[in-house]
C-alpha positions in Angstrom: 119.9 102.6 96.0 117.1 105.2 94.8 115.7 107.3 97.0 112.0 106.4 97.8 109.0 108.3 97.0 107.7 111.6 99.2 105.1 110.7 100.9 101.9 112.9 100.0 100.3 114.6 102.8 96.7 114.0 103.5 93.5 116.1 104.5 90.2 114.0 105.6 87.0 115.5 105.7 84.2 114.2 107.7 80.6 114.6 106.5 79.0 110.8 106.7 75.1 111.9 106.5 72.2 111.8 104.1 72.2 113.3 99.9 71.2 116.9 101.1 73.9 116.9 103.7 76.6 115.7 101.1 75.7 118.1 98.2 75.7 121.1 100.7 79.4 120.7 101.6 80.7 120.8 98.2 81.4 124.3 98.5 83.6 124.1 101.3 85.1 120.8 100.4 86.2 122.6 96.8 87.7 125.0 99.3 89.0 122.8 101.5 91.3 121.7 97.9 92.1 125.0 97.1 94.2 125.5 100.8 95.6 122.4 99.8 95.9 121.3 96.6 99.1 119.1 97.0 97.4 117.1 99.6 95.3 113.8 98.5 92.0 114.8 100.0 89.6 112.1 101.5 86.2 112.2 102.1 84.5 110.3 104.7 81.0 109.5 104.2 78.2 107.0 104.4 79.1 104.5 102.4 75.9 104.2 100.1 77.0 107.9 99.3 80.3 106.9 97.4 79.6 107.1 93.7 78.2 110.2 93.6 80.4 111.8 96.3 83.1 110.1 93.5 81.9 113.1 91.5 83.2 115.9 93.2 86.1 117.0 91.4 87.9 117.9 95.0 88.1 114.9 96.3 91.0 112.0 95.8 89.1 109.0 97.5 86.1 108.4 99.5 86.4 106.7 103.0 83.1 104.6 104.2 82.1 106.1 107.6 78.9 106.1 110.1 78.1 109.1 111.6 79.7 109.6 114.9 81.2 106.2 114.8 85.3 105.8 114.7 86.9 106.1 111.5 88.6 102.8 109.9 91.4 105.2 109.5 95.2 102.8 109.0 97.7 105.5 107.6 99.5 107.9 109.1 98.3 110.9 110.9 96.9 113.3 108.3 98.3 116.9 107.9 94.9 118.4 108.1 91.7 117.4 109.3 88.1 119.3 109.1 84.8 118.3 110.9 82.1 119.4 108.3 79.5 116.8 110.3 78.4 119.3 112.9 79.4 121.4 115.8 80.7 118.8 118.3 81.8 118.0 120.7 81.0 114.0 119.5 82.1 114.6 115.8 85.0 116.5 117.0 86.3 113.5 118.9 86.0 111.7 115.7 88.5 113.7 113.6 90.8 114.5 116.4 91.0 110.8 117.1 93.5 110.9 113.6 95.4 112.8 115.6 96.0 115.5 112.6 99.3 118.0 112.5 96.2 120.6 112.4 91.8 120.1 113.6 89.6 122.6 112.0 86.0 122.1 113.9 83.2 124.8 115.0 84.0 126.1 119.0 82.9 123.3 121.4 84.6 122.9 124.7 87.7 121.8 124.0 88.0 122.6 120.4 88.6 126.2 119.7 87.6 127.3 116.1 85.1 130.0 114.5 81.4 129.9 116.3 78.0 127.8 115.8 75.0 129.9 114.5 72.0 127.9 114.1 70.0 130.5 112.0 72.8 130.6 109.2 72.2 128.3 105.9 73.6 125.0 105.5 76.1 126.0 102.7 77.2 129.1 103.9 78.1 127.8 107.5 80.5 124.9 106.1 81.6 127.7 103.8 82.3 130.1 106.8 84.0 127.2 108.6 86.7 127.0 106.2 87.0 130.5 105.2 87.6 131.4 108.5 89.7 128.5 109.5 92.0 128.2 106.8 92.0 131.7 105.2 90.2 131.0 101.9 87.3 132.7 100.2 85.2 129.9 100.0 81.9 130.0 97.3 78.8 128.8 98.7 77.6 128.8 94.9 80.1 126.5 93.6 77.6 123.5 94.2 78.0 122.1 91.0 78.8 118.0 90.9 80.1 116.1 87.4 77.8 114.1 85.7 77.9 110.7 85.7 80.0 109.1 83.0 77.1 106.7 82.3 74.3 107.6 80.3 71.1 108.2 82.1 68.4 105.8 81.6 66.5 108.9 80.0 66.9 112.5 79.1 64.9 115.3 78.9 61.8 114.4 81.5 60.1 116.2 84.0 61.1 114.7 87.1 58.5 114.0 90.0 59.7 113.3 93.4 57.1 112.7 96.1 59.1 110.9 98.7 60.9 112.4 101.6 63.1 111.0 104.5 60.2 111.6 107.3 56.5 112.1 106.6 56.6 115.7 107.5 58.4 116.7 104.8 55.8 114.6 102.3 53.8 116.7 100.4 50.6 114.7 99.7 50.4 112.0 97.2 47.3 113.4 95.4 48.7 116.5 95.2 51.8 115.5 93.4 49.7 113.1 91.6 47.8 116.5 90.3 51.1 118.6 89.3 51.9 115.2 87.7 48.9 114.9 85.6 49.3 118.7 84.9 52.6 118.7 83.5 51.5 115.7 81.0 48.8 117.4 79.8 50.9 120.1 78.7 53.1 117.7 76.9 56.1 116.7 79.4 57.7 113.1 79.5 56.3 112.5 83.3 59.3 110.4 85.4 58.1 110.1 89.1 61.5 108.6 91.2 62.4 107.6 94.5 64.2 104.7 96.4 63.5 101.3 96.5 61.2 101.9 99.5 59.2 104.8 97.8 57.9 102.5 94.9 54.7 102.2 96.2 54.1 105.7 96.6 55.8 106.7 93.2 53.0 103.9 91.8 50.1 105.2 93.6 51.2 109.0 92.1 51.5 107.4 88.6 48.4 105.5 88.6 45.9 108.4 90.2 47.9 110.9 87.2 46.8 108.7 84.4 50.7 107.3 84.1 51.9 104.2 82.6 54.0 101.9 84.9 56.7 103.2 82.8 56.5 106.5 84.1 57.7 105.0 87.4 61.6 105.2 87.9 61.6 104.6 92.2 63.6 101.5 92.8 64.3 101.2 89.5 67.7 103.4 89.1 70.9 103.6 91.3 72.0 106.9 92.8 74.4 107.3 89.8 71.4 106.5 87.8 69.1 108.9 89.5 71.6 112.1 89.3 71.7 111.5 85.6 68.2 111.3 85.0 68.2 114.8 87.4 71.5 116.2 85.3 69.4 115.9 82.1 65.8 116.5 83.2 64.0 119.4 81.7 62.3 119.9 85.2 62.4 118.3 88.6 59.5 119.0 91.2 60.0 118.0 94.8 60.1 118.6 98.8 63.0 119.2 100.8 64.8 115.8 99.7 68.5 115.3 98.2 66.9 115.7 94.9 66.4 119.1 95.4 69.9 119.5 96.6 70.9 117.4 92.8 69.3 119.8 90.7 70.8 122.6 92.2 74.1 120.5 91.4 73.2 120.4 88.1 71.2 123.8 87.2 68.3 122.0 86.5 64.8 124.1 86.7 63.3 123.2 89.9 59.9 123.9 91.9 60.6 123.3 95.8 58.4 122.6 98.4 59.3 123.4 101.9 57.5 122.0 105.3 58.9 122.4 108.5 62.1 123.7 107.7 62.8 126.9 106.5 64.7 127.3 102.7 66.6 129.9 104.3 68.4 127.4 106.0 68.2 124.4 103.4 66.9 125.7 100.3 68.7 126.1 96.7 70.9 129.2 95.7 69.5 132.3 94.6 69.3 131.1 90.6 66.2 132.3 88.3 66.0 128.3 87.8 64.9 127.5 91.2 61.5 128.5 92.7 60.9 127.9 96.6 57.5 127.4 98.1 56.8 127.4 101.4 53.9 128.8 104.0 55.8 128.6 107.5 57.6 129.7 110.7 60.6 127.5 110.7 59.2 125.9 114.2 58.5 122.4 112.4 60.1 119.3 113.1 62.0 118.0 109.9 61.8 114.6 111.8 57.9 114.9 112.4 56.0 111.6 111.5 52.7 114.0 110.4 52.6 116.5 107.2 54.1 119.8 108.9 51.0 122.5 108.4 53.2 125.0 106.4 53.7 122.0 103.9 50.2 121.4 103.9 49.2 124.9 102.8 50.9 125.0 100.0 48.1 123.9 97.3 48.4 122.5 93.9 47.5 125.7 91.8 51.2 127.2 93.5 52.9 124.4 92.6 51.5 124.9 89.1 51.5 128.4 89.1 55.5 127.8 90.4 55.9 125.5 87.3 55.0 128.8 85.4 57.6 130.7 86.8 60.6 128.6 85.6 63.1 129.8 83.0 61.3 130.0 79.4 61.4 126.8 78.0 62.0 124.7 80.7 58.3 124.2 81.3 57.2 123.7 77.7 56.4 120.2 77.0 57.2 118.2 73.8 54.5 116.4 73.0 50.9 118.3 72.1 52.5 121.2 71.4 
């Protein structure tokens, strides 16, 4: 009789939230593989999330999950498991409910582990997490996500996002519809995107730049789809959305506008390819159903003058010279 298979050891990570929130744990997650690389590692996320969390080279399979709700977990207890949803207690109880050999979560009663600072960035927290938990330099740079096998449905396009998850992170329509119109007159291939229930506001910003109802990609592309066209855009401007967080992914040249929240917690790395706008406090809400004031003193001219600023090159457009 042969002897059967080892079994491979398993490490779940939890982080079923929005784009932003996915993106931002890559660094820890590719550190979460390095403490162990023999293990398969599975990510649980929201399920609309899976193709492109499919694209970080860590991970080994992608578990459907709803934030806070039980995992549909039916294998054996996993060697390791790691809360990168938040700082508990309620997401704790999700993981530990696996009942792993070992729980890495923030300190909440009842779960012992590294402490909670609100002030301290997104990327760097998660990174912190697992540095300090498991004992491994983890890089809060190494955002970078493989591009979709597919090619995109175009290349080369200045991206314009208006949308944004709640209206105080929106930046006006008009005045997107102006940088639009700016970039092209200077010659840029003009792409404004969002979701299927942006499209109306992705038209209105095409129609009041002069754009064709080509220019308008929202609810046209899938998320695969969409992180191609941002993986080989020229230049992507946008709020505080999960596009932002893609072209960070990919090194893409990007102009940022931040609202209520402040980039020091959320915003892109430190790269000569990234400029960051923003006018406020950090006292916004993020989940405000009115444009935050520090969004809305940011003007068009910045956001031009911002375009300016980008890498040499990247803001040159193709056609007019």
């Amino acid at each position: 009789m042969g002897l059967s298979a080892p079994k491979v050891p398993v490490a779940v990570v939890l982080r079923p939230l929005g784009l932003g929130d996915l993106l931002t744990g890559v660094p820890a997650i590719r550190a979460i593989r390095a403490v162990v690389p023999d293990h398969r590692l599975v990510l649980a996320t929201t399920g609309s999330l899976r193709p492109l969390a499919e694209l970080i080279d860590a991970v080994d399979e992608v578990l459907p999950a709803r934030e806070l709700e039980p995992l549909d977990w039916t294998g054996p207890p996993p060697e390791l498991a790691v809360d990168l949803h938040g700082k508990g207690p309620a997401s704790h109880v999700v993981v530990a409910d696996l009942h792993p050999r070992r729980l890495l979560t923030f300190d909440s009663p009842g779960y012992p582990g590294p402490t909670w600072y609100a002030d301290e960035h997104e990327v760097r927290r998660w990174c912190r997490l697992v540095s300090d938990g498991l004992g491994v330099d983890a890089d809060p740079d190494a955002l970078d996500l493989a591009v979709p096998p597919a090619p995109p449905p175009v290349r080369d396009v200045a991206v314009v996002h208006p949308g944004a998850a709640h209206p105080s992170r929106r930046w006006p329509a008009d005045r997107f519809a102006a940088v639009a119109r700016h970039l092209a007159d200077a010659g840029h291939d003009v792409r404004i995107t969002g979701g299927p229930a942006e499209v109306e506001l992705a038209r209105s910003v095409a129609v009041a730049a002069g754009l064709g109802p080509d220019a308008v990609l929202a609810g046209r592309t899938t998320s695969l789809e969409l992180a191609g066209v941002i993986a080989a855009a020229r230049l992507v401007v946008c709020g505080d959305t999960g596009v932002a967080h893609l072209a960070s992914a990919y090194r893409r040249p990007s102009v940022v506008l931040f609202g209520p929240v402040s980039p020091a917690l959320w915003g892109p790395p430190p790269r000569p390819q990234h400029v960051v706008l923003w006018h406020g406090d950090g006292a916004g809400d993020p989940w405000g159903t009115e444009l935050d004031p520090a969004l809305a003193r940011i003007t068009v001219d910045e956001a031009v003058e911002a375009l300016g600023a980008l890498p040499d090159g990247s803001c040159t457009g193709r056609r007019g010279g």
